[in-house]
C-alpha positions as CSV (number, residue, x, y, z in Angstrom):
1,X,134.2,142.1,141.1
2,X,137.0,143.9,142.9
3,X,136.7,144.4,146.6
4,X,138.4,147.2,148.4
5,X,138.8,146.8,152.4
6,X,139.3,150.9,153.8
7,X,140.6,150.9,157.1
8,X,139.9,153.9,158.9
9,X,140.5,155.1,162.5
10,X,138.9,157.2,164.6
11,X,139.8,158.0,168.4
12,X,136.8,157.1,170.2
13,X,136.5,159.3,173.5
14,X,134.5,158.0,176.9
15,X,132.8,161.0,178.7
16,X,130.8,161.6,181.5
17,X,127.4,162.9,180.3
18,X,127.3,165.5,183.3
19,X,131.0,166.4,181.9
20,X,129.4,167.2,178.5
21,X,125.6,168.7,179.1
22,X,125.4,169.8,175.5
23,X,125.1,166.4,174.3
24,X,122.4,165.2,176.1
25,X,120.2,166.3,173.3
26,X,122.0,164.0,170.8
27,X,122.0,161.5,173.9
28,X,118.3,160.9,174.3
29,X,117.6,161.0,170.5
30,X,120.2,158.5,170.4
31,X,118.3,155.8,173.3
32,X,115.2,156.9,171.7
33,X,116.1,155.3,168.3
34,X,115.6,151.5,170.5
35,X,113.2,152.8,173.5
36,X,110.2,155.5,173.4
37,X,109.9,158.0,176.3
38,X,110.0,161.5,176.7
39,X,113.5,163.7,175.7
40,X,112.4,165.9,179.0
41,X,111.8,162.9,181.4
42,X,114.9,160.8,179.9
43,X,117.3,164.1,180.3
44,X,116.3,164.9,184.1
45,X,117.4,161.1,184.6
46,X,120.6,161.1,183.0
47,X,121.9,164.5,184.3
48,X,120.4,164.0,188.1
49,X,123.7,164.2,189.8
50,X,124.9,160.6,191.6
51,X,125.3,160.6,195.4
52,X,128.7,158.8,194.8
53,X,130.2,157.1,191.6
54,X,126.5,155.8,190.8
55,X,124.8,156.1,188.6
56,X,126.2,157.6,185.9
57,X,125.6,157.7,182.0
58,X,129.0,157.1,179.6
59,X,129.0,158.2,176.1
60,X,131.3,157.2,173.3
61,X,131.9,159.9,171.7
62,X,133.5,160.3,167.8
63,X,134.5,164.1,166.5
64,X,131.8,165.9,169.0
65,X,129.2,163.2,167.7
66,X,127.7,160.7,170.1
67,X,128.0,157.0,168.5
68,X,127.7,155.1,171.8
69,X,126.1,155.1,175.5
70,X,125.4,153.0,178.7
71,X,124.3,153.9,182.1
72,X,125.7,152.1,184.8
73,X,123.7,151.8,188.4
74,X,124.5,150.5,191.6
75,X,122.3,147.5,192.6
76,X,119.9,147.4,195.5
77,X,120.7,143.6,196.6
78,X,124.7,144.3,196.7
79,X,126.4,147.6,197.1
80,X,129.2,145.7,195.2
81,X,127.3,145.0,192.6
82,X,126.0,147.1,189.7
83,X,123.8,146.7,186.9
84,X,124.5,148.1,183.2
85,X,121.4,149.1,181.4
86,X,120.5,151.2,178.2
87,X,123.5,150.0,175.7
88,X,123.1,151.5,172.3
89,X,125.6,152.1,169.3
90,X,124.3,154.1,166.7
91,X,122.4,152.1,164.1
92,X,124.2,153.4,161.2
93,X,127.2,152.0,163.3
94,X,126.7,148.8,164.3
95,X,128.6,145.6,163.3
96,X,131.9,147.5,163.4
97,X,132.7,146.5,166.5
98,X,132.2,149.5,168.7
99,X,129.5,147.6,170.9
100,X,132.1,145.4,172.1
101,X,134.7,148.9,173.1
102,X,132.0,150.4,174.4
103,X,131.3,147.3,176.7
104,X,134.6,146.4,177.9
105,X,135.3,150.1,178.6
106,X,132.2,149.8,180.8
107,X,133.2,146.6,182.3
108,X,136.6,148.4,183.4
109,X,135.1,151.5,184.6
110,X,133.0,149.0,186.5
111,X,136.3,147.5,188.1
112,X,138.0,150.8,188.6
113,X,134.8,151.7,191.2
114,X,135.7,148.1,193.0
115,X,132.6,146.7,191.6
116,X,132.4,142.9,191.9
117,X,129.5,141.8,190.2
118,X,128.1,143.2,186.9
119,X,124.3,142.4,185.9
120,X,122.2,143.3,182.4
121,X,119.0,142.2,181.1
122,X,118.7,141.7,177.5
123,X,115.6,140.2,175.0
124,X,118.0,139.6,172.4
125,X,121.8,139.9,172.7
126,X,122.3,137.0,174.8
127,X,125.5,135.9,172.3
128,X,127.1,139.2,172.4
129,X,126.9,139.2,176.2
130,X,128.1,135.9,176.7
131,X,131.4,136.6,174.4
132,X,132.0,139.2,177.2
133,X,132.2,136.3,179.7
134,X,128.4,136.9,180.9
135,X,125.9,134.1,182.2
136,X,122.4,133.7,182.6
137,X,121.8,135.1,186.0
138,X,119.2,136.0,188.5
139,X,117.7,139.6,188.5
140,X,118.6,142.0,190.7
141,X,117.4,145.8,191.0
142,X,118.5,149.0,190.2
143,X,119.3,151.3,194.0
144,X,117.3,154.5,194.0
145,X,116.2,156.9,196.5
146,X,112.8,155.4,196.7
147,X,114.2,151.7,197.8
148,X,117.2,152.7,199.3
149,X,115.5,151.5,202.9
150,X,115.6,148.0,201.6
151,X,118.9,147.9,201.0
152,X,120.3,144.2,200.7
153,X,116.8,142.6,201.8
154,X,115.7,139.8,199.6
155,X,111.6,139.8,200.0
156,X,111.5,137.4,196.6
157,X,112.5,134.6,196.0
158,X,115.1,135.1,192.8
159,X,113.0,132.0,190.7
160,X,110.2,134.2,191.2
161,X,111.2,137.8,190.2
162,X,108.5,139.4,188.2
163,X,111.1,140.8,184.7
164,X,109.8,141.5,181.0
165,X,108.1,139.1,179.0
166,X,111.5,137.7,177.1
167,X,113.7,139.4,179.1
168,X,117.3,137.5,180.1
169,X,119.1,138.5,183.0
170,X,122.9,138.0,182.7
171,X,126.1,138.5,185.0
172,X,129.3,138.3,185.1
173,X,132.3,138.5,188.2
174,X,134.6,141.3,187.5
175,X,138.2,141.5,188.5
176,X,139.3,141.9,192.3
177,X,136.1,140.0,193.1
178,X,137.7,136.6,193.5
179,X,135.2,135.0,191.4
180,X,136.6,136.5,188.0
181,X,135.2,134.9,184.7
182,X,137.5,134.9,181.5
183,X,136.3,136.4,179.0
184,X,137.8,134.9,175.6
């Protein structure tokens, strides 16, 4: 059997979803391919303008075709700290490595904002996070309008946080935080 190895590159491009409104289409049928919800109700969250740098959805984009996305949130216990949710490569794409990019290009946008502290929550990528220099953590909450007034108040004691069945909540330091965990 002979093998052939193609190498190919592609310049992958990390946009703003507000900066690119036509692909939030291709955005929610993307996030829909891992989590059911309406296109309507998941497009009036991602392109609700932030009060500041936060929240904000990041796609990975490849020739005007959406391979990649993550939405990252400030969290309600810290203003320092932020939480990453809704990572998806394309299926057809996975295994190639983008996953990892498209992480560590969050985890440096992350930085750039002066973030400290990054959380996630995962059922079943606990390996792929922890190659990114994330541990098992405690869970924290996303900020919105609705619980802004609680703002850094702990009513719950973080043994007892109510998450998902199977759900793992990870975290890692990022740089400038003082704290920073190598990643190898």
């Amino acid at each position: 059997t002979l093998l052939y190895t193609i190498k190919f590159e592609v310049s992958m491009l990390f946009i703003r979803l507000l900066d690119r409104e036509d692909l939030a289409e291709a955005t929610c049928d993307l996030l829909g391919t891992e989590w059911q919800k309406s296109t309507a109700i998941r497009k009036r969250k991602l392109l609700s303008p932030p009060s500041s740098n936060l929240p904000v959805s990041i796609i990975m984009v490849a020739d005007d075709v959406v391979i990649g996305h993550y939405r990252l949130s400030e969290a309600l216990e810290n203003p320092k700290w932020c939480i990453v949710e809704s990572v998806i490569i394309e299926p057809q794409q996975r295994g190639l490595g983008l996953g990892k990019m498209l992480m560590e290009h969050c985890i440096k946008f992350a930085e750039s904002i002066s973030m400290e502290r990054m959380f996630l929550s995962t059922k079943d990528k606990m390996g792929f996070y922890s190659k990114l220099g994330f541990l098992t953590s405690f869970p924290v909450s996303v900020l919105s309008k609705a619980n802004s007034l609680f703002r850094g108040r702990h009513f719950v004691d973080s043994n007892q946080h109510v998450s998902m069945p199977g759900t793992v909540w990870m975290s890692r330091d990022l740089v400038g935080s003082g704290n920073h965990l190598e990643t190898t």
